[in-house]
C-alpha positions, 0 to 999 in steps of 0.5 A: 203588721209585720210577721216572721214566718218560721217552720220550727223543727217539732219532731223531737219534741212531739216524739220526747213529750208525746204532743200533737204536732201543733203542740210540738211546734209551739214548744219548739218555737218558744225555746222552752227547757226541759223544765218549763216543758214539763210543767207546761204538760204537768197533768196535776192540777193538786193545789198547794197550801201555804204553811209558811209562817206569815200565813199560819200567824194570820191564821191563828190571829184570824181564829183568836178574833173569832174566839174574842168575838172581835169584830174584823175590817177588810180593806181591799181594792177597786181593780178585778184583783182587789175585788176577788181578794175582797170577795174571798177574805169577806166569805172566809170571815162570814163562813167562819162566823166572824162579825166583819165588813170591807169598804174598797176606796173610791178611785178617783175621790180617795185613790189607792189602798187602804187610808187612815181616814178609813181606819177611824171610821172602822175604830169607831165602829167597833172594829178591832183587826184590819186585814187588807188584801191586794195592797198594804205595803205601802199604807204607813199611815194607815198602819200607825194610824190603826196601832194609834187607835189600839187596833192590830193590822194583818197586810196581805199583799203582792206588791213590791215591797220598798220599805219596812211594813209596820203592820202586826202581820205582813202575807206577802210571796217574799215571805212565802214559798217559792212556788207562791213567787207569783200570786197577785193578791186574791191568790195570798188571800186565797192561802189564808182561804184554804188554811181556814176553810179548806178548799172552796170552789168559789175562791180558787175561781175568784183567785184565777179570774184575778190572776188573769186580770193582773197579768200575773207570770202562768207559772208555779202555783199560780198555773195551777190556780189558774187551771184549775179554775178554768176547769170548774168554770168550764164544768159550770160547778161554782159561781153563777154571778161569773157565769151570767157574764160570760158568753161563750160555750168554752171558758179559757184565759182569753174569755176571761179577759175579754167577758169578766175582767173588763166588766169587773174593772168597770165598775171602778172606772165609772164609780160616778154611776155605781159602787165597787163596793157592790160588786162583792155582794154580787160576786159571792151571791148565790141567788140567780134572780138577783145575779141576772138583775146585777149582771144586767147592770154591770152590762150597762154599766159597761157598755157606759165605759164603752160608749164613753171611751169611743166618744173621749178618744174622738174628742182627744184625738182632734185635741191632737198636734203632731208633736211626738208626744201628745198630752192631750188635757181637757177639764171635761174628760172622765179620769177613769177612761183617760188610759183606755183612751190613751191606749187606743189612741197610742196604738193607732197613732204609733207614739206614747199618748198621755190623756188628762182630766180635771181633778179639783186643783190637779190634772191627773191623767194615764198614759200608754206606750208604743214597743221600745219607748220607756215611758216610766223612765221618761217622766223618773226625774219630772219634779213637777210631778206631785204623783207617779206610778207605773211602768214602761208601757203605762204610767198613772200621774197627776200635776198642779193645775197652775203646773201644768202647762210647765209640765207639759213644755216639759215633756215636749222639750225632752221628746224633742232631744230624743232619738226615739223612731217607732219600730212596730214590732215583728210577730212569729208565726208558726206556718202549718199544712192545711191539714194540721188544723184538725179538731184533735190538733187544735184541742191539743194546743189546750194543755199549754194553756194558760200560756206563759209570757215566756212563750211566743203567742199561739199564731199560726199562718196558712197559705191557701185559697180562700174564699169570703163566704160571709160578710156583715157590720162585725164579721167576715167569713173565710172558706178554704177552697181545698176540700181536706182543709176543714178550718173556717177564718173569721175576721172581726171588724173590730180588727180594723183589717180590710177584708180581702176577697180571695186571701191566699194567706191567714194569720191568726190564732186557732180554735174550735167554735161551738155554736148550737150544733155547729162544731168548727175548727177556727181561725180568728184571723190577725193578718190576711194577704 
């Protein structure tokens, strides 16, 4: 891995904003304007409520459902987002006392969004008035299909919008305030939340935990979501099924990426052993022997992904040539592993990989990039294709079988005629004294937090003895030999960085460890030398 060592001028910002020095050094590395500097230190965590008029039409559509005693579908989504957004539309309807029920698709069998095979099902149910959360503006048919039927849609969605939604009502940022730019879809149906209930502990959660998972820009209201619901998670005051599947003492971004969001998208991943649709139940239940009987499977159940990934990318990886561009098919892989193993073989192979399965009389597959490959525009104009989807570091598509290998000569042939050379990417690093990595210097990186994409990523280099102190299957441990520095290295196996004996520099990011009654400062070591 290559790093930029730099040594960022902090005085004036330390002594503009009145931030610790490691903070200072963060903003000043990141080049943030005064503006973005002052939200990043904002103290308020007051949420906002939409009154924009898409809202307030749901609103009152919503309450006329309940004055007609309508029955009410929410159609929602397989990924951590879509499962919040269910989870808060389901409750707000429940608390409002509105007969409803929701089916999230399954992923592989029904695919994406709301369909309108769904909508007869639900019309002949009874139901009167769709409400979709976290997709719709792209369920045309769906939507003629309803208004055929005499039902009426409301669409509430943070996708982009590339043609006119038919729906009755459409909830969307584009059409709401400024500060909401950046809600994923638990956060729009979290503004019809607070304009029918008010506020509610458990849906500001579910709308952080989903921004999170969707990757969404920490800013505006979403920062404050965000927050927010970190804070409530940390003070344990709301939703013991999230807390029976974290693990650390200290909730922050990072923990709900890597102990809820995986957990929650597992389910939809290997919906061949479980039902996302169950995920709602459990997400909102409030009794603690059910949510440890229910978090317990969902471990298991993503301990399955787990096994399951490691196994498919040994097998993908011998599948492998030294093509430039591996599109690795194989009739027996599971559809909802294909971009994890994609991922972990396009990282250690430092090219794009594309990972397929069978799916009835279609390959159907996802593939991952490498920095400075736009894979999104490399398959644009493949007509072969009969589905795409994506983004330059990852795309989603299927192919015809009897296509395939078409395809695939294809794609071998343009990746032959580019002149694409793999660059890995250069890191910053922000180098500290020993000394700075104190417990009140480290707690002070915690008011940029959640941090932006705007800013660099919070690593930090220290140049000092150190000694490996312990050693096992999944850690290494690191002292530092100068008795004022106070900070304990850690390296993870699952790095995949070989453990020196006696590094004289680490890299990584800081934090303070509570185990028991042991309180360290940290480093969660990236580099070491």
């Amino acid at each position: 891995m290559s790093w930029e060592i730099i040594e960022p001028e902090y005085r004036e910002i330390q002594r503009k904003y009145g931030v610790s020095r490691l903070t200072a050094m963060l903003m000043s590395a990141s080049g943030l304007d005064e503006s973005q500097a002052r939200e990043l230190l904002d103290p308020s965590m007051r949420l906002f409520t939409s009154k924009a008029k898409c809202v307030l039409d749901a609103v009152e559509r919503i309450m006329l459902a309940k004055k007609k005693d309508e029955k009410v579908f929410v159609g929602g989504d397989y990924d951590a987002d879509g499962v919040c957004a269910t989870t808060i539309m389901k409750d707000t309807l429940d608390r409002l006392g509105i007969v409803n029920g929701y089916y999230i698709p399954d992923r592989f069998k029904e695919g994406y969004g709301l369909a309108a095979s769904t909508v007869e099902k639900a019309h002949e149910k009874g139901y009167s008035l769709v409400i979709t959360v976290d997709n719709g503006v792209k369920a045309h048919e769906a939507i003629e299909k309803a208004h055929s039927l005499g039902m009426e849609v409301i669409v509430t969605d943070h996708h982009r919008i590339e043609e006119e939604v038919k729906a009755d009502i459409v909830v969307h940022p584009d059409y709401m305030e400024e500060s909401c730019a950046y809600f994923c879809g638990a956060a729009v149906a979290l503004q019809l939340s607070r304009n029918l209930l008010g506020y509610n502990r458990a849906h500001t959660v579910l709308a952080a935990i989903a921004s999170i998972g969707d990757v969404m820009p920490m800013w505006r209201e979403t920062r404050k979501i965000v927050k927010h619901g970190l804070d409530l998670l940390n003070n344990r005051q709301v939703l013991p099924s999230v807390q029976a599947l974290i693990k650390t003492p200290y909730v922050d971004e990072t923990t709900i990426s890597f102990h809820v969001v995986p957990k929650i998208n597992s389910v939809g991943r290997m919906n061949d052993i479980s039902n996302v649709n169950s995920l709602v139940r459990f997400l909102a239940c409030q009794d603690m022997n059910q949510v440890l009987h229910y978090a317990q499977q969902l471990e298991n159940v993503n301990d399955a992904r787990k096994s399951l990934s490691s196994s498919e990318a040994e097998k993908a990886l011998k599948l492998c040539g030294d093509e430039m561009f591996p599109i690795i098919y194989d009739a027996s892989f599971h559809e909802g592993i294909c971009g994890l193993v994609a991922g972990k073989l396009a990282a250690s192979l430092k090219k794009p990989v594309l990972v397929m399965a069978r799916n009835g009389d279609l390959v159907k597959g996802s593939g991952r990039s490498v920095e400075g490959f736009d894979m999104f525009a490399f398959f644009s104009d493949f007509e072969e294709l009969s589905a795409f989807g994506g983004h330059a570091m990852a795309v989603g598509l299927s192919v015809e079988e009897s296509r395939f290998e078409e395809f695939r000569s294809h794609a071998q042939k343009k990746m032959e005629s580019m002149p694409f050379h793999f660059e890995p990417p250069v890191r910053k690093a922000i180098k500290i004294d020993p000394k700075d990595a104190t417990f009140e210097e480290i707690d002070g990186l915690r008011r940029l937090s959640p941090y932006p994409r705007d800013m660099i990523a919070p690593y930090f280099v220290i140049e000092a003895p150190f000694v490996k102190t312990f050693s096992s299957e999944k850690v290494v441990r690191y002292a530092p030999k100068a008795e004022e520095c106070l900070l304990e290295g850690v390296l993870f196996a699952q790095k995949e960085i070989e453990a020196i004996e006696h590094p004289c520099r680490l890299v990584g990011t800081l934090g303070v460890n509570r185990y028991r009654d042991k309180v360290i400062c940290q480093m969660e070591i990236e580099d070491m030398s």
